[in-house]
ZADO-750267 format. One record per residue: x, y, z of N, C-alpha, C, O in turn; residue in one letter. Coordinates in steps of 0.1 Angstrom, whole numbers, plus 2048, in hexadecimal, padded with zeros to 3 digits. Example, Ala and Ser with C-alpha at 12.3 -4.5 7.8 and 13.67 -1.06 7.14 Angstrom:
BEGIN
8847C784E87B7D384E8847DF84E88E7DF855A8807EA8478897F584788180084F88680B850S
//
This chain:
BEGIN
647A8C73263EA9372A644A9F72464CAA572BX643AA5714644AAE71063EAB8716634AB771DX645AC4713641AD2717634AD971162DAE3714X637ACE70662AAD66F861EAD06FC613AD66FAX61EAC3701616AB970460AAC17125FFABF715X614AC871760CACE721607AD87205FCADB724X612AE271A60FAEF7175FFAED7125F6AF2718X5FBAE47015F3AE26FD5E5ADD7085DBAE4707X5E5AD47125DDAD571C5DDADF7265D5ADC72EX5E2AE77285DEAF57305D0AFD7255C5B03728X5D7AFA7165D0B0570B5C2AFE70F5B8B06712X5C1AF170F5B7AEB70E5AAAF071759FAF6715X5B3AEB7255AAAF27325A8B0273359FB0773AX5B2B0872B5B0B1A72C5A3B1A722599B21725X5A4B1471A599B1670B58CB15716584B1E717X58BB0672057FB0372457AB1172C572B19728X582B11738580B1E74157BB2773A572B2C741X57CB2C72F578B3A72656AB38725562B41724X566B2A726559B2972254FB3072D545B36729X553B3073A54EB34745559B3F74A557B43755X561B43746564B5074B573B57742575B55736X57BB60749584B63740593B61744598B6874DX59CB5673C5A5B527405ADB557385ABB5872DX5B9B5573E5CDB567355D3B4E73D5D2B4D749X5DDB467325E3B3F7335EEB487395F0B54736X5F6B3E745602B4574560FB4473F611B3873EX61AB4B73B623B46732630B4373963AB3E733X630B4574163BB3D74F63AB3574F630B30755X647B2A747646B1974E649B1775F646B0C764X64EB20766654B1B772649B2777864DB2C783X63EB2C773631B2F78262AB24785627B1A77FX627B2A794621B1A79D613B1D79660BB1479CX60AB2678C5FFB1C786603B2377660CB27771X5F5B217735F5B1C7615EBB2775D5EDB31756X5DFB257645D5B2F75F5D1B3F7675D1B3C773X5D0B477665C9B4E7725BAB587655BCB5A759X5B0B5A76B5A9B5D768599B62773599B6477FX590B6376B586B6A774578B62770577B5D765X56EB60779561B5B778558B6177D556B5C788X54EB6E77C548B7578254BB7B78A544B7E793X55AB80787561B8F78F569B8779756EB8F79FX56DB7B799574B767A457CB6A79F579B6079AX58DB717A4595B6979E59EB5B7A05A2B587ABX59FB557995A0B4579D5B5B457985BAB50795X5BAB3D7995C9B387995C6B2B7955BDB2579CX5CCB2478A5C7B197865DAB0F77F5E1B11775X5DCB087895E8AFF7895DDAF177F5D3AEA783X5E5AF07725E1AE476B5ECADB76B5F7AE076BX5E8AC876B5EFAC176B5E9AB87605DDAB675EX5F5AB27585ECAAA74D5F3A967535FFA94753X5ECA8F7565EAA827565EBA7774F5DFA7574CX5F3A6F74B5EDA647435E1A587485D8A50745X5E5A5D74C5D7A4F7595D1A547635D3A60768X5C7A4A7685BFA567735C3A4C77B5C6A41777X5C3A507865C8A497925BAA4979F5B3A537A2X5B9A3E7A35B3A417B25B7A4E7BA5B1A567C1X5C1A4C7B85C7A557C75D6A607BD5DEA5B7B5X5D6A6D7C25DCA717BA5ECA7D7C55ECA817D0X5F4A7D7BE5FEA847C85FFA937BF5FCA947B4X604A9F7C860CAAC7BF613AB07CE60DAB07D9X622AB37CB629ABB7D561DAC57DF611AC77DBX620AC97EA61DACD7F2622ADC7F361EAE67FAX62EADC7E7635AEB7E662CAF07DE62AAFC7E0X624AE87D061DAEF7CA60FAF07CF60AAFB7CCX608AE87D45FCAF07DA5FDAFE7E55F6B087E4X60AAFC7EF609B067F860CB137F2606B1E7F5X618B147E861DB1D7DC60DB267D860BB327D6X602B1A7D65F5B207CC5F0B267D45F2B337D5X5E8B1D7E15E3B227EA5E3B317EC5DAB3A7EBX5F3B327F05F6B3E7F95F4B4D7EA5EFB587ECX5F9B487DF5FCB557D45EDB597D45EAB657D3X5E2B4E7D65D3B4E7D65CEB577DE5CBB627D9X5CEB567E75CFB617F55D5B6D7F35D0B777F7X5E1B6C7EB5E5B7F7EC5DFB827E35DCB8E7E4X5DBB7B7D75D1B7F7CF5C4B827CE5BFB877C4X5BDB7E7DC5B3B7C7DE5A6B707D159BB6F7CDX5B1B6B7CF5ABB5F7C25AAB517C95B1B4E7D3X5A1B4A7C359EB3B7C15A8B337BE5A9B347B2X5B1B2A7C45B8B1F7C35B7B127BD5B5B097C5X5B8B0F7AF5B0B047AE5BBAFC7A35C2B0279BX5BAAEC7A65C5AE879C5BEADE7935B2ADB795X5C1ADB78C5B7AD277A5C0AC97795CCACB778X5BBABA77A5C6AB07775BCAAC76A5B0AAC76EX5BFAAA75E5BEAA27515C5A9774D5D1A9474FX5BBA927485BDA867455B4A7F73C5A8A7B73CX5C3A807305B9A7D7205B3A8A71E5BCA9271BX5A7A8F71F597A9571A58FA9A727586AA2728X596A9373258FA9873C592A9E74859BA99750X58BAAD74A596AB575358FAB4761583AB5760X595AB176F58CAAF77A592ABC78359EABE784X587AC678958DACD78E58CACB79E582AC87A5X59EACE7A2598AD07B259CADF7BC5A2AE97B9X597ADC7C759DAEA7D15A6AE87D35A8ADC7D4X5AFAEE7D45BDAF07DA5BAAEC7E45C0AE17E7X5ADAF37F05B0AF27FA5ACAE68025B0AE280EX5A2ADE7F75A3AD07FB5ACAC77FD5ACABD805X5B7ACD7F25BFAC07F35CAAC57FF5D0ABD807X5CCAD37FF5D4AD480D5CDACE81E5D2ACF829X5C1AC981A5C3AC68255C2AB38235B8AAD827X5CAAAE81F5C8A9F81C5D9A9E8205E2AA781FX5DAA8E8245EAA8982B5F3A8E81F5F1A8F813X5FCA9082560BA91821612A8781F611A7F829X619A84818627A7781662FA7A81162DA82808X639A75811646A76809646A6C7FD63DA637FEX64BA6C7F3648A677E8652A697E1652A767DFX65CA647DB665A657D2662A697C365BA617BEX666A747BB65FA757AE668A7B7A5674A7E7A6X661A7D79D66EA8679166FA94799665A9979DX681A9A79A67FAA779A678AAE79466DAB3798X67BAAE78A672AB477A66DAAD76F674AA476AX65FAAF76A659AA576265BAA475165DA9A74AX659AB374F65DAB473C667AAE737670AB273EX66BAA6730679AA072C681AAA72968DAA972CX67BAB7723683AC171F68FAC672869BAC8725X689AC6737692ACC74169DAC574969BABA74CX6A6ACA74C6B8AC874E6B1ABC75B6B7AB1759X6AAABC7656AAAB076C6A0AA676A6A0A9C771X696AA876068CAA175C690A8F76169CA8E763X68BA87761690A78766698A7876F69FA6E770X69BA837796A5A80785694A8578F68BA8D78EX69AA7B798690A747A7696A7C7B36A2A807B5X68DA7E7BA686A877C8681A837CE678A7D7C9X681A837DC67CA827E666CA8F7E866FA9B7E9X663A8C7E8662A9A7EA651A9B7F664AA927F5X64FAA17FB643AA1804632AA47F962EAAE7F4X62DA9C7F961DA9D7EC613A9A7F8611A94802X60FAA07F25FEAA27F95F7A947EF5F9A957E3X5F0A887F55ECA817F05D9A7F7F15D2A7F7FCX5D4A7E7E45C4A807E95C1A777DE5C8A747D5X5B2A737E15AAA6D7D95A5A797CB5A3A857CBX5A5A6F7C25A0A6F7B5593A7A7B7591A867B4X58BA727BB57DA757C257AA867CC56FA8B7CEX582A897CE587A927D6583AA07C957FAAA7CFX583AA07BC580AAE7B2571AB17B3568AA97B6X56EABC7B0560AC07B655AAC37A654FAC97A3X561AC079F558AC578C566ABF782572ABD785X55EABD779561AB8769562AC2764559ACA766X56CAC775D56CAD075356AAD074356AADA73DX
//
């Protein structure tokens, strides 16, 4: 996936969030989330992922939820990650999916084609959960 390709779906899900509260994008490709903002005085951390397909059952490293998790907590903010797909943004808890199995899973180090290891494979530990598992549509 392009960088622009994503970039553009973060704007997408920041545009929505605004509707219900007040969000900024962040401009760090390499922070562990995308959005941070506020909903009635209380602040959320928002890691977006864009999809080509929706899957039953879905994976994300275990470095990046625990990474959110924890920055969530010193922040005293809401943990929450957005997987899209197409038009449709499904939101979930961080903290749900931390508590769902672990596996190893071979994947791309890095995904943008832009970057120096993009198409080179990893071993890496993912939190795996059901689809079903997001608590709202965005």
């Amino acid at each position: 996936m392009k960088i622009s390709k994503a970039k553009a779906n973060e704007a997408e899900v920041c545009r929505r969030f605004n509707k219900i509260g007040a969000f900024n994008l962040i401009e760090d490709d390499f922070s562990p989330y995308d959005l941070e903002g506020y909903i009635n005085s209380k602040k959320y951390l928002i890691e977006v992922k864009f999809r080509t397909k929706l899957w039953f059952e879905w994976v994300i490293e275990t470095r990046k939820i625990n990474t959110l998790i924890r920055l969530a907590k010193e922040q005293q903010a809401v943990p929450i990650l957005v997987i899209s797909v197409g038009d449709k943004h499904f939101i979930y808890d961080a903290y749900e999916i931390q508590k769902q199995p672990i596996i190893n899973k071979t994947m791309n180090y890095q995904t943008a084609e832009e970057f120096e290891k993009s198409g080179v494979k990893k071993l890496k530990k993912v939190y795996k959960f059901p689809f079903f598992l997001y608590f709202r549509l965005l």
